[in-house]
LOBALUM-927855 format. One record per residue: y, z, x negated of N, C-alpha, C, O in turn; residue in three letters. Coordinates in nm, 3 decimals, always signed. Layout:
N
nv;nw;nu;cav;caw;cau;cv;cw;cu;ov;ow;ou;resn
Y;Z;X;Y;Z;X;Y;Z;X;Y;Z;X;ALA
...
This chain:
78
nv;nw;nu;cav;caw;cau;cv;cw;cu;ov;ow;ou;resn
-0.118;+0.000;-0.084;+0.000;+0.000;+0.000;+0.124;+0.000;-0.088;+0.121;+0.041;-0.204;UNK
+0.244;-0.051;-0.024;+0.360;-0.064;-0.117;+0.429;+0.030;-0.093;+0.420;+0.072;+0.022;UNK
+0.509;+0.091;-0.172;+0.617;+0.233;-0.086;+0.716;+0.149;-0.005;+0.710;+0.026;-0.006;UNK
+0.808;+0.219;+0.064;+0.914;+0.233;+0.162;+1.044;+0.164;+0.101;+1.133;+0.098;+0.155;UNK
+1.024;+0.203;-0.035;+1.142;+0.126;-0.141;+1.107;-0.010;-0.124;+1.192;-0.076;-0.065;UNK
+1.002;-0.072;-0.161;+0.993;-0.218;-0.196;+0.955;-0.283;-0.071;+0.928;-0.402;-0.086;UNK
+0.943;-0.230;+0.071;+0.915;-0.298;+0.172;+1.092;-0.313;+0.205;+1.121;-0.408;+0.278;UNK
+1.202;-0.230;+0.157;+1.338;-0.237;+0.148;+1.398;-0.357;+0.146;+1.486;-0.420;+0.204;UNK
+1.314;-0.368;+0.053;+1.379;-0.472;-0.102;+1.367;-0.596;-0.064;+1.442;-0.692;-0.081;UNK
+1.208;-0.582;+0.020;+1.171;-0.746;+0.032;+1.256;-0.743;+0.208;+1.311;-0.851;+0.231;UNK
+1.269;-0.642;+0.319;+1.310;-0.681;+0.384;+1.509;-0.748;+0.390;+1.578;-0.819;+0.463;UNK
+1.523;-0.677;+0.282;+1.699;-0.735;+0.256;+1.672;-0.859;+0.215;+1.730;-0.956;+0.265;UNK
+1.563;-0.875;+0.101;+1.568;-1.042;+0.088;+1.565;-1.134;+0.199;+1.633;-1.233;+0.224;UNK
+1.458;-1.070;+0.269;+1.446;-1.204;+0.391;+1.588;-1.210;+0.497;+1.602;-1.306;+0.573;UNK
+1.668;-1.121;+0.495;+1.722;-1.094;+0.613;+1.907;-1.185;+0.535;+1.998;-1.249;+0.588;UNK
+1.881;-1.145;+0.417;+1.996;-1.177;+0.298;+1.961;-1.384;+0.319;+2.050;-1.458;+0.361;UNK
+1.852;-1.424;+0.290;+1.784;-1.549;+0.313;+1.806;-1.617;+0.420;+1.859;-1.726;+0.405;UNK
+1.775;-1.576;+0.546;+1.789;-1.609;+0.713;+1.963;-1.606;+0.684;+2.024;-1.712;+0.681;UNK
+2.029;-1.479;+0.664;+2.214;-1.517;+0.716;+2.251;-1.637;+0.638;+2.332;-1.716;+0.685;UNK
+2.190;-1.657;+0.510;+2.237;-1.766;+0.439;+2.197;-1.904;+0.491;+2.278;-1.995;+0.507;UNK
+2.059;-1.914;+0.520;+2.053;-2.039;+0.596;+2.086;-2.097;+0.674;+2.088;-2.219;+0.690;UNK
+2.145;-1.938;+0.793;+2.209;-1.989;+0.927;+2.352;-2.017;+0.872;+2.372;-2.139;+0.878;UNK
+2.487;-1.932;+0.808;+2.570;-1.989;+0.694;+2.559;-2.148;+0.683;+2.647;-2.224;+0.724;UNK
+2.451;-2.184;+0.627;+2.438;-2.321;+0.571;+2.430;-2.430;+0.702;+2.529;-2.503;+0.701;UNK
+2.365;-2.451;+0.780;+2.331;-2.480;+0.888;+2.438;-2.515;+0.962;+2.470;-2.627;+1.001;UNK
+2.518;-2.358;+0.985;+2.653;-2.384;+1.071;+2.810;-2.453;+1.018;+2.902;-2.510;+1.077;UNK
+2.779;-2.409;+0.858;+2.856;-2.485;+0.818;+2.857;-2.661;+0.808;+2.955;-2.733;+0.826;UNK
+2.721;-2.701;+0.775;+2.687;-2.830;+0.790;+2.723;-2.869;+0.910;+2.793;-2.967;+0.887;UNK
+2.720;-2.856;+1.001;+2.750;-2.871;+1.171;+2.887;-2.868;+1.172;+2.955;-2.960;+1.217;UNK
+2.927;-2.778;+1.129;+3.117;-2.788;+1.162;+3.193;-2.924;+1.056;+3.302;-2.980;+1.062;UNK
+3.078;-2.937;+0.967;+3.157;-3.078;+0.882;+3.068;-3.173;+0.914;+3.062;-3.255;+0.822;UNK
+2.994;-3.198;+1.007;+2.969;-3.328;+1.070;+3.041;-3.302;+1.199;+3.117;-3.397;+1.218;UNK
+3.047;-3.224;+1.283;+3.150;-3.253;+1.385;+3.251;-3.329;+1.336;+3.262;-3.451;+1.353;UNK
+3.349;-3.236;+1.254;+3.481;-3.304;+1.189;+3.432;-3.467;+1.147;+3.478;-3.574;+1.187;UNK
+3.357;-3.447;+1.081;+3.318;-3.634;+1.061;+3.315;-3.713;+1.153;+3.357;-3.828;+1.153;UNK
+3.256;-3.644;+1.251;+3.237;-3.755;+1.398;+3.359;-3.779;+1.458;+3.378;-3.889;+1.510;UNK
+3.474;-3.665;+1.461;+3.553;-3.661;+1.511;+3.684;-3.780;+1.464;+3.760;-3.848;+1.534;UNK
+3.668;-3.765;+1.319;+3.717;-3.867;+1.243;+3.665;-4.012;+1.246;+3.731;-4.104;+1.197;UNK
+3.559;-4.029;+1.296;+3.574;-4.174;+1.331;+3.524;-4.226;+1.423;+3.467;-4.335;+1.429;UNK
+3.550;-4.118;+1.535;+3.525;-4.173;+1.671;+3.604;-4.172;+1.744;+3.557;-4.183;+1.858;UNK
+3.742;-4.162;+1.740;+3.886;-4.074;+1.813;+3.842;-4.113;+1.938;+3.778;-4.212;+1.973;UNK
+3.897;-3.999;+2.013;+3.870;-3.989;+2.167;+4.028;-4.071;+2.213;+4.129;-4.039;+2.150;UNK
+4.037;-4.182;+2.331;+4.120;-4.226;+2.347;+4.194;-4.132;+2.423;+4.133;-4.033;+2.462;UNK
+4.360;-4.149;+2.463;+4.439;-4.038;+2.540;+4.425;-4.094;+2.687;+4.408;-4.210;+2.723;UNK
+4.438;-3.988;+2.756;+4.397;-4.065;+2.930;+4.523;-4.007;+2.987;+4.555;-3.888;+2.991;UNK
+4.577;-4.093;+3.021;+4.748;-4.072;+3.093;+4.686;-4.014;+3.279;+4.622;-4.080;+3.361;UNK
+4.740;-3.864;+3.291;+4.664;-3.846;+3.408;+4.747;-3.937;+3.504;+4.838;-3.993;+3.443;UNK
+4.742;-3.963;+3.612;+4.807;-4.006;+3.718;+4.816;-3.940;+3.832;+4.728;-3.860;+3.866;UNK
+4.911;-3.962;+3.896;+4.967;-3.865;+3.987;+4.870;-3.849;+4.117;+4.841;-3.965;+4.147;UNK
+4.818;-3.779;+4.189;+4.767;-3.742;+4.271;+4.808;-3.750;+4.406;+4.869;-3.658;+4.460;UNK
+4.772;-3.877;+4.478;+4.812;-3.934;+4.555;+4.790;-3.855;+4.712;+4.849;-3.857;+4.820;UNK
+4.669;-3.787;+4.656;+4.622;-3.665;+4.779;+4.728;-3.515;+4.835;+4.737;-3.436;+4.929;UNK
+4.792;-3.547;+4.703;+4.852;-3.450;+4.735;+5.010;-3.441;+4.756;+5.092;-3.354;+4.729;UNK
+5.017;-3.554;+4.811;+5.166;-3.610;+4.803;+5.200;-3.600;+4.950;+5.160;-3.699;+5.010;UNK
+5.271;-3.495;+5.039;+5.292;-3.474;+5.133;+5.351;-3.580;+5.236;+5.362;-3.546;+5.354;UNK
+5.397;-3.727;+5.188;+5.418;-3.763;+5.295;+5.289;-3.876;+5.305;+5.263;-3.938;+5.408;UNK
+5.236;-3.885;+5.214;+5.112;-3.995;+5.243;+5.014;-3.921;+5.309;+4.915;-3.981;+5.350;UNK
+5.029;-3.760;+5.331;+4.877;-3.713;+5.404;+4.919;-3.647;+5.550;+4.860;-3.564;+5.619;UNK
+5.036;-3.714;+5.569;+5.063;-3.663;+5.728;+5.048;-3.799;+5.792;+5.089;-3.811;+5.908;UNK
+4.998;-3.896;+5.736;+5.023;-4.032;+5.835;+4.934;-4.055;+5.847;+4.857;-4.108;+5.768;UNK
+4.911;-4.010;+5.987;+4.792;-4.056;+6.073;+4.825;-4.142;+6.163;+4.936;-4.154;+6.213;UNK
+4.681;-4.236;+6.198;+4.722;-4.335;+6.334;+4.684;-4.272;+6.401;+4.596;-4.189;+6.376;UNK
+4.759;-4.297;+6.548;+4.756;-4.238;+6.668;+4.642;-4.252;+6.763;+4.616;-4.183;+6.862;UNK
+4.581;-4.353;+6.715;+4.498;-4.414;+6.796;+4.342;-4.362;+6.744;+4.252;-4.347;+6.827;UNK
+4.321;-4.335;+6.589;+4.214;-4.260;+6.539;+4.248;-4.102;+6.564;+4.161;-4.034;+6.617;UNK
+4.347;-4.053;+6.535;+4.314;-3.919;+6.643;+4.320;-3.891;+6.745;+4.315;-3.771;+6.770;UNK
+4.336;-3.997;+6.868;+4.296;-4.002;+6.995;+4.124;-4.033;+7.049;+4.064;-4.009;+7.154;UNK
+4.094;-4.086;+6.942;+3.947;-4.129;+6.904;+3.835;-4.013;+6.885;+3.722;-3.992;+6.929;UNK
+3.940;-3.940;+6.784;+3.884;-3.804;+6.740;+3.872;-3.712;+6.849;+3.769;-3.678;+6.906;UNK
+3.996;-3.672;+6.872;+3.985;-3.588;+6.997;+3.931;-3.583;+7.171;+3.907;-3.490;+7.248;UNK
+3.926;-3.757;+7.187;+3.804;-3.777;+7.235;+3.673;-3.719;+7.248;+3.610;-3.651;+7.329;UNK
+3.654;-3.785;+7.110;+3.489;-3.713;+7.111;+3.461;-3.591;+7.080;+3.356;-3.537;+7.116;UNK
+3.546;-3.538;+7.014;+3.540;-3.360;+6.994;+3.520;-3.346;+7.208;+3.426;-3.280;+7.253;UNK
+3.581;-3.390;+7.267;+3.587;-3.332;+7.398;+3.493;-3.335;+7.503;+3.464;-3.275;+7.606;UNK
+3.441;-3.477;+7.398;+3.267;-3.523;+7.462;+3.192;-3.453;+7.411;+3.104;-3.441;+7.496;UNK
+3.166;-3.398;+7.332;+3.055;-3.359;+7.212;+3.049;-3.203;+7.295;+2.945;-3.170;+7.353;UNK
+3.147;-3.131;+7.293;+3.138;-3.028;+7.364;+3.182;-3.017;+7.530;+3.261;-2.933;+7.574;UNK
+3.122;-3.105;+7.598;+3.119;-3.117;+7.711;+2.970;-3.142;+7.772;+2.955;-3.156;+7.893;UNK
Protein backbone atom coordinates (compact mmCIF):
# COMPACT_ATOMS: atom_id res chain seq x y z
CA UNK A 1 0.00 0.00 0.00
CA UNK A 2 1.17 3.60 -0.64
CA UNK A 3 0.86 6.17 2.33
CA UNK A 4 -1.62 9.14 2.33
CA UNK A 5 1.41 11.42 1.26
CA UNK A 6 1.96 9.93 -2.18
CA UNK A 7 -1.72 9.15 -2.98
CA UNK A 8 -1.48 13.38 -2.37
CA UNK A 9 1.02 13.79 -4.72
CA UNK A 10 -0.32 11.71 -7.46
CA UNK A 11 -3.84 13.10 -6.81
CA UNK A 12 -2.56 16.99 -7.35
CA UNK A 13 -0.88 15.68 -10.42
CA UNK A 14 -3.91 14.46 -12.04
CA UNK A 15 -6.13 17.22 -10.94
CA UNK A 16 -2.98 19.96 -11.77
CA UNK A 17 -3.13 17.84 -15.49
CA UNK A 18 -7.13 17.89 -16.09
CA UNK A 19 -7.16 22.14 -15.17
CA UNK A 20 -4.39 22.37 -17.66
CA UNK A 21 -5.96 20.53 -20.39
CA UNK A 22 -9.27 22.09 -19.89
CA UNK A 23 -6.94 25.70 -19.89
CA UNK A 24 -5.71 24.38 -23.21
CA UNK A 25 -8.88 23.31 -24.80
CA UNK A 26 -10.71 26.53 -23.84
CA UNK A 27 -8.18 28.56 -24.85
CA UNK A 28 -7.90 26.87 -28.30
CA UNK A 29 -11.71 27.50 -28.71
CA UNK A 30 -11.62 31.17 -27.88
CA UNK A 31 -8.82 31.57 -30.78
CA UNK A 32 -10.70 29.69 -33.28
CA UNK A 33 -13.85 31.50 -32.53
CA UNK A 34 -11.89 34.81 -33.04
CA UNK A 35 -10.61 33.18 -36.34
CA UNK A 36 -13.98 32.37 -37.55
CA UNK A 37 -15.11 35.53 -36.61
CA UNK A 38 -12.43 37.17 -38.67
CA UNK A 39 -13.31 35.74 -41.74
CA UNK A 40 -16.71 35.25 -41.73
CA UNK A 41 -18.13 38.86 -40.74
CA UNK A 42 -21.67 38.70 -39.89
CA UNK A 43 -23.47 41.20 -42.26
CA UNK A 44 -25.40 44.39 -40.38
CA UNK A 45 -29.30 43.97 -40.65
CA UNK A 46 -30.93 47.48 -40.72
CA UNK A 47 -34.08 46.64 -38.46
CA UNK A 48 -37.18 48.07 -40.06
CA UNK A 49 -39.87 49.67 -38.65
CA UNK A 50 -42.71 47.67 -37.42
CA UNK A 51 -45.55 48.12 -39.34
CA UNK A 52 -47.79 46.22 -36.65
CA UNK A 53 -47.35 48.52 -34.50
CA UNK A 54 -48.03 51.66 -36.10
CA UNK A 55 -51.33 52.92 -34.74
CA UNK A 56 -52.95 54.18 -37.63
CA UNK A 57 -52.43 51.12 -39.95
CA UNK A 58 -54.04 48.77 -37.13
CA UNK A 59 -57.28 50.63 -36.63
CA UNK A 60 -58.35 50.23 -40.32
CA UNK A 61 -60.73 47.92 -40.56
CA UNK A 62 -63.34 47.22 -43.35
CA UNK A 63 -66.68 47.56 -42.38
CA UNK A 64 -67.96 44.98 -44.14
CA UNK A 65 -65.39 42.14 -42.60
CA UNK A 66 -66.43 43.14 -39.19
CA UNK A 67 -69.95 42.96 -40.02
CA UNK A 68 -69.04 39.47 -41.29
CA UNK A 69 -67.40 38.84 -38.04
CA UNK A 70 -69.97 39.85 -35.88
CA UNK A 71 -72.35 38.04 -37.77
CA UNK A 72 -71.11 34.89 -37.13
CA UNK A 73 -69.94 35.40 -33.60
CA UNK A 74 -73.98 35.87 -33.32
CA UNK A 75 -74.62 32.67 -35.23
CA UNK A 76 -72.12 30.55 -33.59
CA UNK A 77 -73.64 31.38 -30.28
CA UNK A 78 -77.11 31.19 -31.17
Amino acid sequence: MTSISEQLVDALGIMVMGMSLVFIFLSVLIVGIAIVAKLCPVPMVVAKPDIASDPVTTNRLDPKLVAAITSAIHQYRA
